[in-house]
mmCIF entry with sequence, helices, sheets and N, C-alpha, C, O atoms, coordinates in Angstrom:
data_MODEL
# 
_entry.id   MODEL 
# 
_entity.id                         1 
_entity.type                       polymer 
_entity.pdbx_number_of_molecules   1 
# 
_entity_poly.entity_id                      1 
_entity_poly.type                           'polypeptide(L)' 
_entity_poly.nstd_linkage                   no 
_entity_poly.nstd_monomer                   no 
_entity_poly.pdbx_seq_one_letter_code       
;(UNK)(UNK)(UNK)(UNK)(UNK)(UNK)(UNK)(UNK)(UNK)(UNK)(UNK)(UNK)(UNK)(UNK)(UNK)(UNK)
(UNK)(UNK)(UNK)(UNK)(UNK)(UNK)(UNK)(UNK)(UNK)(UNK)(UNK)(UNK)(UNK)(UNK)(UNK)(UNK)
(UNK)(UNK)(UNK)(UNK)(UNK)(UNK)(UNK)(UNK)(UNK)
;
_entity_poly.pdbx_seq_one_letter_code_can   XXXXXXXXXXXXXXXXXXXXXXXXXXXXXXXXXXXXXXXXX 
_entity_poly.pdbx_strand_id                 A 
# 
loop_
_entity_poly_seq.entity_id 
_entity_poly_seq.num 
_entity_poly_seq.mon_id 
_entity_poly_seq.hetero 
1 1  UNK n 
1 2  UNK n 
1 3  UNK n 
1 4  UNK n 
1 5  UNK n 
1 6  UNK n 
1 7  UNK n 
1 8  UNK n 
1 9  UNK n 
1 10 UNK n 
1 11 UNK n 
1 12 UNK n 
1 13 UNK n 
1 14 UNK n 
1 15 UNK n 
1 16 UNK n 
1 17 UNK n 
1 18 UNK n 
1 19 UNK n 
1 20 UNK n 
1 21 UNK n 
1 22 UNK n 
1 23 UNK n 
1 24 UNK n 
1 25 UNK n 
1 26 UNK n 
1 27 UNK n 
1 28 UNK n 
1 29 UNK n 
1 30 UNK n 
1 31 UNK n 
1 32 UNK n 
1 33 UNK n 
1 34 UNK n 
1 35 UNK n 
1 36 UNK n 
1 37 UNK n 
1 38 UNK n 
1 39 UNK n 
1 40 UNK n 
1 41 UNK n 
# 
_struct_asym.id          A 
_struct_asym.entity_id   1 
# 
_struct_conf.conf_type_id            HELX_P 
_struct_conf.id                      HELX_P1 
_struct_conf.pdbx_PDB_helix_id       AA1 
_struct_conf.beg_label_comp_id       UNK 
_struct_conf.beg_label_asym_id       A 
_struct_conf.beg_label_seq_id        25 
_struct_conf.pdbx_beg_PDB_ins_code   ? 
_struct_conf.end_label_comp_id       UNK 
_struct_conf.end_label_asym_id       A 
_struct_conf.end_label_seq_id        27 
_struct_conf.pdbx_end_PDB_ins_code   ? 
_struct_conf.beg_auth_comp_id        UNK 
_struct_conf.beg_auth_asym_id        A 
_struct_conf.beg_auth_seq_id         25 
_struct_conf.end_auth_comp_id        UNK 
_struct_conf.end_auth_asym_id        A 
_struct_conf.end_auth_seq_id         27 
_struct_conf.pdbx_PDB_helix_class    5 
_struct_conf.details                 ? 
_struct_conf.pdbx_PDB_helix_length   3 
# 
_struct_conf_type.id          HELX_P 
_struct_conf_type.criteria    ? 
_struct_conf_type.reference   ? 
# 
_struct_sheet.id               AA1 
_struct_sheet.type             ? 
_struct_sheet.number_strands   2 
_struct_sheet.details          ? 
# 
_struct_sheet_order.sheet_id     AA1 
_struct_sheet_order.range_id_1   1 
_struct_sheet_order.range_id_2   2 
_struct_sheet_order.offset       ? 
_struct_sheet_order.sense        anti-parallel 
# 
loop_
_struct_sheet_range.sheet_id 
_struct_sheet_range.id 
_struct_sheet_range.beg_label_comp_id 
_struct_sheet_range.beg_label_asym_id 
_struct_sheet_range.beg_label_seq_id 
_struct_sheet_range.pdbx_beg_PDB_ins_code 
_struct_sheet_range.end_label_comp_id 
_struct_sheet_range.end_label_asym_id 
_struct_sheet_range.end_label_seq_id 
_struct_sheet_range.pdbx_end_PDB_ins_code 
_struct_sheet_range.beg_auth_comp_id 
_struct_sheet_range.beg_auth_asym_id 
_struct_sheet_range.beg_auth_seq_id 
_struct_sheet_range.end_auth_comp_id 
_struct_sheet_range.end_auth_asym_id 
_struct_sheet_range.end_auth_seq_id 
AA1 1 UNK A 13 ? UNK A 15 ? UNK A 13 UNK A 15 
AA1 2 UNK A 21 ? UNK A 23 ? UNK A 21 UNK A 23 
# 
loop_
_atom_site.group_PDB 
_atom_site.id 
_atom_site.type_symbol 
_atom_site.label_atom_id 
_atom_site.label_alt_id 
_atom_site.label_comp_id 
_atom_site.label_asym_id 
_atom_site.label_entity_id 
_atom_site.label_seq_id 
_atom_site.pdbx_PDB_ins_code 
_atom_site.Cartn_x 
_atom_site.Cartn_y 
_atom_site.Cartn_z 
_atom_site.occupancy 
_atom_site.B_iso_or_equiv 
_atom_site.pdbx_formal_charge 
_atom_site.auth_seq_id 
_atom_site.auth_comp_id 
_atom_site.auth_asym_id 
_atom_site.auth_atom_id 
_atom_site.pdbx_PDB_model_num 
ATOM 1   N N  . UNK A 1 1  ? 68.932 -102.834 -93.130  1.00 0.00 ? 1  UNK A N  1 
ATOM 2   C CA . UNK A 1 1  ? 67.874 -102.421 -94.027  1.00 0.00 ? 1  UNK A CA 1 
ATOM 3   C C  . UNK A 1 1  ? 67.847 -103.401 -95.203  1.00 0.00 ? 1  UNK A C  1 
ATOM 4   O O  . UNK A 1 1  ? 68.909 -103.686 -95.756  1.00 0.00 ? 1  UNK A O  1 
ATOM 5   N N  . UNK A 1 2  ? 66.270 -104.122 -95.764  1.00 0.00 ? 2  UNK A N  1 
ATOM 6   C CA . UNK A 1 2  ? 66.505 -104.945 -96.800  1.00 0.00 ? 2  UNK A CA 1 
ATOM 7   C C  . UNK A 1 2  ? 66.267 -104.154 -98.124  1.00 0.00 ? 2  UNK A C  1 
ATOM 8   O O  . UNK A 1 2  ? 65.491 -103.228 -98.362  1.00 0.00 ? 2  UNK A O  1 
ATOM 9   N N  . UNK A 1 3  ? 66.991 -104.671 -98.754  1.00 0.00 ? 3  UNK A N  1 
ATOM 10  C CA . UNK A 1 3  ? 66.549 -104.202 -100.498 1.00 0.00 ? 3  UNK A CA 1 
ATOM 11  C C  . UNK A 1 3  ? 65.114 -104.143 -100.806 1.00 0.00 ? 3  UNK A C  1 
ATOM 12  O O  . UNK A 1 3  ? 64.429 -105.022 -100.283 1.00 0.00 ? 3  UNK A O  1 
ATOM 13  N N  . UNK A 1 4  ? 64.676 -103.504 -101.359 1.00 0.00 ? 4  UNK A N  1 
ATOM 14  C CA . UNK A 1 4  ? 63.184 -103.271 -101.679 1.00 0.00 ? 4  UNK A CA 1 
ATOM 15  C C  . UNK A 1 4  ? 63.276 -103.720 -103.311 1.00 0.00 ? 4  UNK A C  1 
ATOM 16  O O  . UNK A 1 4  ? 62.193 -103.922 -103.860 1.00 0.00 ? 4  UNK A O  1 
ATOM 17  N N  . UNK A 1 5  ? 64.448 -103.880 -104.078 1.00 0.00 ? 5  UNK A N  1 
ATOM 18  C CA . UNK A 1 5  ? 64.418 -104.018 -105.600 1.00 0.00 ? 5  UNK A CA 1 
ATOM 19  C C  . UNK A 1 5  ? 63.682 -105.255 -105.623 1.00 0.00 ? 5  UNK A C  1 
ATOM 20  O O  . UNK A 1 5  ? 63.740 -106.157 -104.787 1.00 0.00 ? 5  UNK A O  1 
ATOM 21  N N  . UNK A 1 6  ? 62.704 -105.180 -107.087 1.00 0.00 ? 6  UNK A N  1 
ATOM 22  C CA . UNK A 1 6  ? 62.037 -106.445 -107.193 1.00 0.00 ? 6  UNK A CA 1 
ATOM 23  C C  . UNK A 1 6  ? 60.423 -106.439 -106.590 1.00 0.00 ? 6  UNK A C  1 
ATOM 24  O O  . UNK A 1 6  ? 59.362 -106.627 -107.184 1.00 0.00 ? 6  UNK A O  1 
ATOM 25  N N  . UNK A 1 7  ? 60.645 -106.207 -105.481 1.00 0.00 ? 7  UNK A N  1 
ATOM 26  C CA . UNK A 1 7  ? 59.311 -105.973 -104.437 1.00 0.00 ? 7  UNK A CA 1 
ATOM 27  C C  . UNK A 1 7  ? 58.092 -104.852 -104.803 1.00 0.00 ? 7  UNK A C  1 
ATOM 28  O O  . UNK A 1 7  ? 58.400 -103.717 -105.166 1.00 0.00 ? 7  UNK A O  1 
ATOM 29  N N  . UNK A 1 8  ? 56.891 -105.215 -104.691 1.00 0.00 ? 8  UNK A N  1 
ATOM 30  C CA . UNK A 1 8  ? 55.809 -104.572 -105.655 1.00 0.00 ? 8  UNK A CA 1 
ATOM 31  C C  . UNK A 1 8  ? 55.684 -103.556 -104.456 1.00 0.00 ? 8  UNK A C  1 
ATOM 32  O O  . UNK A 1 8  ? 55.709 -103.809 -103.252 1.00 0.00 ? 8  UNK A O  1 
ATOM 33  N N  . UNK A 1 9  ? 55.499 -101.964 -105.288 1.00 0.00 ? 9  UNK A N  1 
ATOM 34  C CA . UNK A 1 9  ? 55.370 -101.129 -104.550 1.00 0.00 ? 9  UNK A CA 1 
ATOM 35  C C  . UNK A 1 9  ? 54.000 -100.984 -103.726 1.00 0.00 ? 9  UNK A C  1 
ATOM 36  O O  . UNK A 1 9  ? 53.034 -101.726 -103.903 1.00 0.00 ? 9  UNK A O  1 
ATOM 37  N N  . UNK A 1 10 ? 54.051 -99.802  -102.689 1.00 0.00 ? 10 UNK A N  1 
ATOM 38  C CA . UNK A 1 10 ? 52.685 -99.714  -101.889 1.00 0.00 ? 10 UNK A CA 1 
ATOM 39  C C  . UNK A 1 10 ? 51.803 -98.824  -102.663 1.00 0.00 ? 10 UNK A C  1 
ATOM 40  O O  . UNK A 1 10 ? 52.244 -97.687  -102.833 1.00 0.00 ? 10 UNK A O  1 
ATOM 41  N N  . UNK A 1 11 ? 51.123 -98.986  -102.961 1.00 0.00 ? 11 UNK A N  1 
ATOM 42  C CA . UNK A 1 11 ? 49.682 -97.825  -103.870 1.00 0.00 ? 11 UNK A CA 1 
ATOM 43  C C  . UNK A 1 11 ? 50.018 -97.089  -102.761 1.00 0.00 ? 11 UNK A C  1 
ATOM 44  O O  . UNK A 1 11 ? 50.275 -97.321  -101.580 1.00 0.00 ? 11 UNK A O  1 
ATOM 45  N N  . UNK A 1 12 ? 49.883 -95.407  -104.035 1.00 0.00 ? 12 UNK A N  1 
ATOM 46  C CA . UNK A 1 12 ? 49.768 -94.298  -103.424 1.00 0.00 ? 12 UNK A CA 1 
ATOM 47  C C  . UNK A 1 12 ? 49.343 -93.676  -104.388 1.00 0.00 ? 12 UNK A C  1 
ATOM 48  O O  . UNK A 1 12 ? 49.347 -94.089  -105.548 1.00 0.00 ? 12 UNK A O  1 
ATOM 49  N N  . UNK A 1 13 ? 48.815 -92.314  -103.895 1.00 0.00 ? 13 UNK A N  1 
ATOM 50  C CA . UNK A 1 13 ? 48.082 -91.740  -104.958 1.00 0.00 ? 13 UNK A CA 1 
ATOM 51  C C  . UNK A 1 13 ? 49.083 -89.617  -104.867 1.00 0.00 ? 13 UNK A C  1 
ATOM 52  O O  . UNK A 1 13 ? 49.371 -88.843  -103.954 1.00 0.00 ? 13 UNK A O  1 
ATOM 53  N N  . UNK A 1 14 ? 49.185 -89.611  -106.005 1.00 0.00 ? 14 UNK A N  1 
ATOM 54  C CA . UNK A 1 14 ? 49.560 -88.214  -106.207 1.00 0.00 ? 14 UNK A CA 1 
ATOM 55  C C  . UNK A 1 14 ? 49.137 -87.209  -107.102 1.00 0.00 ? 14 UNK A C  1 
ATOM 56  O O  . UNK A 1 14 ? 48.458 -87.533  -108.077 1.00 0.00 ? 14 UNK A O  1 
ATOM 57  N N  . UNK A 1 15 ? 49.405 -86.194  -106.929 1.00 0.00 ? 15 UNK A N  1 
ATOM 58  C CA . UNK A 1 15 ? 48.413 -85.111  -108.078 1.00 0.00 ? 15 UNK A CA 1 
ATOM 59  C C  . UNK A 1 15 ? 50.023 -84.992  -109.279 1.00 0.00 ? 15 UNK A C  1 
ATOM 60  O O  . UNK A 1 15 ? 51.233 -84.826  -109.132 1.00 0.00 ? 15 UNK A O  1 
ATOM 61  N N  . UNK A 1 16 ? 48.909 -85.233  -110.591 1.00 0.00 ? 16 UNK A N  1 
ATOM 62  C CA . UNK A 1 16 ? 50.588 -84.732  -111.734 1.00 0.00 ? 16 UNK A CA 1 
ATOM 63  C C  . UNK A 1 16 ? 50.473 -83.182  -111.855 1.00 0.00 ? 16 UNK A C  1 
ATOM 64  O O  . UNK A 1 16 ? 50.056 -82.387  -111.012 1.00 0.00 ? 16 UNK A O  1 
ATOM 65  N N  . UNK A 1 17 ? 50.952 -82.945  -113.127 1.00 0.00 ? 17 UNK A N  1 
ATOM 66  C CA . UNK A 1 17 ? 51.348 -81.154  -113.302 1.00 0.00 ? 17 UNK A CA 1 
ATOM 67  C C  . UNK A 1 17 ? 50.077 -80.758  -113.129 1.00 0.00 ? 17 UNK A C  1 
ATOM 68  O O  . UNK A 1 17 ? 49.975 -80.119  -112.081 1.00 0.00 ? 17 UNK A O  1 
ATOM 69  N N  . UNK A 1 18 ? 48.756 -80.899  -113.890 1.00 0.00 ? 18 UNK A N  1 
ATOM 70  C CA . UNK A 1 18 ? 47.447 -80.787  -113.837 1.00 0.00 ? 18 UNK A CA 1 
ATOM 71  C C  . UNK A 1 18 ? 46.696 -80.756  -113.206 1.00 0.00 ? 18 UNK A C  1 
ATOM 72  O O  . UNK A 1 18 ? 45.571 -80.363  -113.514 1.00 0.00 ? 18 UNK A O  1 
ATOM 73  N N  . UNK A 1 19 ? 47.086 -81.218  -111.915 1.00 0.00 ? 19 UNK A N  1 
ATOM 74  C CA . UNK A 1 19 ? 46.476 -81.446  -110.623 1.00 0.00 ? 19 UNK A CA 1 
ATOM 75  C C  . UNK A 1 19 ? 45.706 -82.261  -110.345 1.00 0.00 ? 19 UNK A C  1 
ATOM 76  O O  . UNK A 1 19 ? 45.082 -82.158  -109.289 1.00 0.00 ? 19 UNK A O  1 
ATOM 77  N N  . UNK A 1 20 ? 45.526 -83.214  -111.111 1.00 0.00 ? 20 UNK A N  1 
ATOM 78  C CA . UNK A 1 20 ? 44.655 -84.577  -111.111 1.00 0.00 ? 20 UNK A CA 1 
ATOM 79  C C  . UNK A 1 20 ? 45.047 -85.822  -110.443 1.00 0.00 ? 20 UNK A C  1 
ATOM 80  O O  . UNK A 1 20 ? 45.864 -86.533  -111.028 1.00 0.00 ? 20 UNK A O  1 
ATOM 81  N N  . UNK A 1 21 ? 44.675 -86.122  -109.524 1.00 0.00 ? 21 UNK A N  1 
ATOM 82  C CA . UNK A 1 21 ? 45.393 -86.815  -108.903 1.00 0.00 ? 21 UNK A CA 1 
ATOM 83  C C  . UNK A 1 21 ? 45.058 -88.477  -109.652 1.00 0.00 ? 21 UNK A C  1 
ATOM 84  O O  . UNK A 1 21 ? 44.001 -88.976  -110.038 1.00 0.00 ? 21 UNK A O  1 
ATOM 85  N N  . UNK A 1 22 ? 46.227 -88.911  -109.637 1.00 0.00 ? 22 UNK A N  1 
ATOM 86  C CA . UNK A 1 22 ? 46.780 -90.186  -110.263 1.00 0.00 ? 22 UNK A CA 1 
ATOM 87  C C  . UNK A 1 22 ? 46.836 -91.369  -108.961 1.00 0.00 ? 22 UNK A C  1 
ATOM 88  O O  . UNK A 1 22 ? 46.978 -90.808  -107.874 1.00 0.00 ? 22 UNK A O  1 
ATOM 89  N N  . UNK A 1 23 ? 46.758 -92.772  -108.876 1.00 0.00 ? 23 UNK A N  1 
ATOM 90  C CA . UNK A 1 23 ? 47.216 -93.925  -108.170 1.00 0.00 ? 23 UNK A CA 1 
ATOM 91  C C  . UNK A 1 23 ? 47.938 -94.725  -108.915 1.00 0.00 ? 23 UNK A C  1 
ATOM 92  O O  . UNK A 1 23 ? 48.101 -94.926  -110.119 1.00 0.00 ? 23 UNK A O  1 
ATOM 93  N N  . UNK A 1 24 ? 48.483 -95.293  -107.541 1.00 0.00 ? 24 UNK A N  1 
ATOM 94  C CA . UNK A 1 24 ? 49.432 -96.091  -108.720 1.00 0.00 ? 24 UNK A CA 1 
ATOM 95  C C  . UNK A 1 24 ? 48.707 -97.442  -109.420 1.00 0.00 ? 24 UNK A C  1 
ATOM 96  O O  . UNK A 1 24 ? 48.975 -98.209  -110.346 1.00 0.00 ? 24 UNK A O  1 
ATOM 97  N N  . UNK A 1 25 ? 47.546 -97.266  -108.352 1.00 0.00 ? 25 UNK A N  1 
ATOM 98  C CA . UNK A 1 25 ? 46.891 -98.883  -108.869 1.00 0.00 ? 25 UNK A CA 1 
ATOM 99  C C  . UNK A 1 25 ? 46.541 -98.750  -109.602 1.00 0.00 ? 25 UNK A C  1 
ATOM 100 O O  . UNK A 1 25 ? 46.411 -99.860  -110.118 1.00 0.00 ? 25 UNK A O  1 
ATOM 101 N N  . UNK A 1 26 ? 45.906 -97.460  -110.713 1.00 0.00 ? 26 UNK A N  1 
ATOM 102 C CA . UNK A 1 26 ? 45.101 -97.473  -111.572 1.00 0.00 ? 26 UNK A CA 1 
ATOM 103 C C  . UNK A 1 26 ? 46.601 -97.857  -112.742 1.00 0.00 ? 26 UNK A C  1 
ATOM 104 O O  . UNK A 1 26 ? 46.258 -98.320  -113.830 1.00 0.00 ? 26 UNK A O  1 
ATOM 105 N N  . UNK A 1 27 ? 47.496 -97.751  -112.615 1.00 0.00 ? 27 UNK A N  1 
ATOM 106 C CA . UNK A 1 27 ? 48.507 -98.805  -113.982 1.00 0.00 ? 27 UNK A CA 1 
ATOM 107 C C  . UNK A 1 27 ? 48.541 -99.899  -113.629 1.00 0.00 ? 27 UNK A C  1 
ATOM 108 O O  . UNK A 1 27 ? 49.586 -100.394 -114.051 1.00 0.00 ? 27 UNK A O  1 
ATOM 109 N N  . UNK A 1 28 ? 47.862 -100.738 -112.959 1.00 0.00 ? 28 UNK A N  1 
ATOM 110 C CA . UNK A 1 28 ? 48.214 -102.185 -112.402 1.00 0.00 ? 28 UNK A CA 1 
ATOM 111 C C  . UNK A 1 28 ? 48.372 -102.707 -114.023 1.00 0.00 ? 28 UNK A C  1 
ATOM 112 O O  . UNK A 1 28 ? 47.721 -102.284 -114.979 1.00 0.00 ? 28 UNK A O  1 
ATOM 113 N N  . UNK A 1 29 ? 49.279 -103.600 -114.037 1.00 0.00 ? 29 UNK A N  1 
ATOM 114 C CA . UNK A 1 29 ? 49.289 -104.159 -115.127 1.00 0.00 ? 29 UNK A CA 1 
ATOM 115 C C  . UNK A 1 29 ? 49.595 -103.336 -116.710 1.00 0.00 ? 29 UNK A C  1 
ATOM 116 O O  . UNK A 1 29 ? 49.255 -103.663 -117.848 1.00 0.00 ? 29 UNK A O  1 
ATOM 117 N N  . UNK A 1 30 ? 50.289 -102.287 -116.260 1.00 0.00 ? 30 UNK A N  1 
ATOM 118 C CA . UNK A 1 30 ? 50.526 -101.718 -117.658 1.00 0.00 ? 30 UNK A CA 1 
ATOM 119 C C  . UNK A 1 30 ? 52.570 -101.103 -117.474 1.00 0.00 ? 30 UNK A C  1 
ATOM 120 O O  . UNK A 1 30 ? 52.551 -100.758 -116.293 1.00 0.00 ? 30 UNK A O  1 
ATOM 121 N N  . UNK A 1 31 ? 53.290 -100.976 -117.713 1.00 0.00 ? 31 UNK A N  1 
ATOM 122 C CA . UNK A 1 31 ? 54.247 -99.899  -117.334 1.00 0.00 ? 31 UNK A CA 1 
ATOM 123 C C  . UNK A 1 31 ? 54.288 -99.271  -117.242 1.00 0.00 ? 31 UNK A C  1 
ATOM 124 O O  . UNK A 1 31 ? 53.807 -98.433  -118.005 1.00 0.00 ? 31 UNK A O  1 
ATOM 125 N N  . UNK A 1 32 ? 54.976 -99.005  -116.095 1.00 0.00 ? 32 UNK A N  1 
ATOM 126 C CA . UNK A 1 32 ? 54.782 -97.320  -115.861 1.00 0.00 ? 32 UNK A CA 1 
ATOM 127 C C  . UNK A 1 32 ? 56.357 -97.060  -115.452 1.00 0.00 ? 32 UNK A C  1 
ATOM 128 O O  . UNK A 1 32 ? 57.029 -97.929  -114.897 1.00 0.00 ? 32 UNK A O  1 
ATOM 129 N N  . UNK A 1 33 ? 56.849 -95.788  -115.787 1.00 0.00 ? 33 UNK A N  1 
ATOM 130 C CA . UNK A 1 33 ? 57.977 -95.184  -115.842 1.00 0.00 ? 33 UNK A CA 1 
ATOM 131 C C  . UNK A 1 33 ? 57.877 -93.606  -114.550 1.00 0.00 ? 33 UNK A C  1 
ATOM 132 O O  . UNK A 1 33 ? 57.668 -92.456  -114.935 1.00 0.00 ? 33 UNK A O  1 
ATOM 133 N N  . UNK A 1 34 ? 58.062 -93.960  -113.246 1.00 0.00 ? 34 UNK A N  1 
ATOM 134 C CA . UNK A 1 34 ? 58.226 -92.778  -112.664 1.00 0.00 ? 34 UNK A CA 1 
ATOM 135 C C  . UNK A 1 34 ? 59.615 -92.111  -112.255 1.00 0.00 ? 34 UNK A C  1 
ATOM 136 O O  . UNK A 1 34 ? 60.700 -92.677  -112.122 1.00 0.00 ? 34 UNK A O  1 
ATOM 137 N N  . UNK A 1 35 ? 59.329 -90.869  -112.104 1.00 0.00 ? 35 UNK A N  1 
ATOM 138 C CA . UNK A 1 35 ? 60.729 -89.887  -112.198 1.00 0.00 ? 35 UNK A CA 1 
ATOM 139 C C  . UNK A 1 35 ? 60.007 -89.013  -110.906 1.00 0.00 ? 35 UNK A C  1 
ATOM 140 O O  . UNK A 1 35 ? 58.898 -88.485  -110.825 1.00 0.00 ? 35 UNK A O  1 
ATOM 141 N N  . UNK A 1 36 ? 61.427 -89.126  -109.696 1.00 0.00 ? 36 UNK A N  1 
ATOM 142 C CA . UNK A 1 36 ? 61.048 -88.613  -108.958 1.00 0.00 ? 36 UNK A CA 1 
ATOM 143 C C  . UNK A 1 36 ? 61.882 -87.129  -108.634 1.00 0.00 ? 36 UNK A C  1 
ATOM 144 O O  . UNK A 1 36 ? 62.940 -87.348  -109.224 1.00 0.00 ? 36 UNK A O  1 
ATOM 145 N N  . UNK A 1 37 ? 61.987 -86.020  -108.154 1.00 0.00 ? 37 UNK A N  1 
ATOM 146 C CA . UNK A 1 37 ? 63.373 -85.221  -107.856 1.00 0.00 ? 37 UNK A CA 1 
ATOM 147 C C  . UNK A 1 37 ? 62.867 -84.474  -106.794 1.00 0.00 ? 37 UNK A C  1 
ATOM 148 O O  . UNK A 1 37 ? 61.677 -84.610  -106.509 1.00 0.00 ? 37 UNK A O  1 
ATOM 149 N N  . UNK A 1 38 ? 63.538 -83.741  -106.187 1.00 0.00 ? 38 UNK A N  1 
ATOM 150 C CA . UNK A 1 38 ? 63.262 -83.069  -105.538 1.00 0.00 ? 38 UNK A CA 1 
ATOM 151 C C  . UNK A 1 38 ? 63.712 -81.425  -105.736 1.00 0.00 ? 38 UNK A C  1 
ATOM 152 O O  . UNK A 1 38 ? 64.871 -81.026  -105.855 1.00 0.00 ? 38 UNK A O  1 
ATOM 153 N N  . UNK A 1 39 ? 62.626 -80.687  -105.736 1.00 0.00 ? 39 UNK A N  1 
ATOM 154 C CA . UNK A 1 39 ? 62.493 -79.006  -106.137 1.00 0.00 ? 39 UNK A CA 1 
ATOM 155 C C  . UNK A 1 39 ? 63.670 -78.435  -105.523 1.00 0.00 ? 39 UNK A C  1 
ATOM 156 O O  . UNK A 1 39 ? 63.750 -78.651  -104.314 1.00 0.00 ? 39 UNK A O  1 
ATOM 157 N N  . UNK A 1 40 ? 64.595 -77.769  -106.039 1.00 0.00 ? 40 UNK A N  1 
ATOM 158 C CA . UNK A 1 40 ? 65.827 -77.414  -105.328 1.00 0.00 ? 40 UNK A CA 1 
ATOM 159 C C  . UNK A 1 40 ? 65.617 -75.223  -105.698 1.00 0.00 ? 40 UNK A C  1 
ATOM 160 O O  . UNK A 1 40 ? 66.423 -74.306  -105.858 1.00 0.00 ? 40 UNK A O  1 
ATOM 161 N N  . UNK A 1 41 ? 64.422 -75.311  -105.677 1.00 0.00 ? 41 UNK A N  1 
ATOM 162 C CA . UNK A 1 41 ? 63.850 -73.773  -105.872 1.00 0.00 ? 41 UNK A CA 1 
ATOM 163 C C  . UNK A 1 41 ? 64.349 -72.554  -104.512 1.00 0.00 ? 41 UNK A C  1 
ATOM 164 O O  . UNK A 1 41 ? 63.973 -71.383  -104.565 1.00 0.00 ? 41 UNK A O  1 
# 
């Protein structure tokens, strides 16, 4: 398996708390800070 660090991610698009769904392309060119986890409910 190769390292993916460094390597520009694949656009995808997800809904935030609000339900609005977000892409990733629409930050092209800005930083962006994502936090991922998984619901342990």
């Amino acid at each position: 398996m190769s390292s993916l660090v460094g390597q520009p991610a694949v656009d995808f698009d997800l809904c935030d708390a609000d339900g609005n769904a977000r892409r990733l392309d629409d930050y092209q060119g800005s930083w962006l800070l994502m936090v991922f986890h998984r619901h342990l409910g």
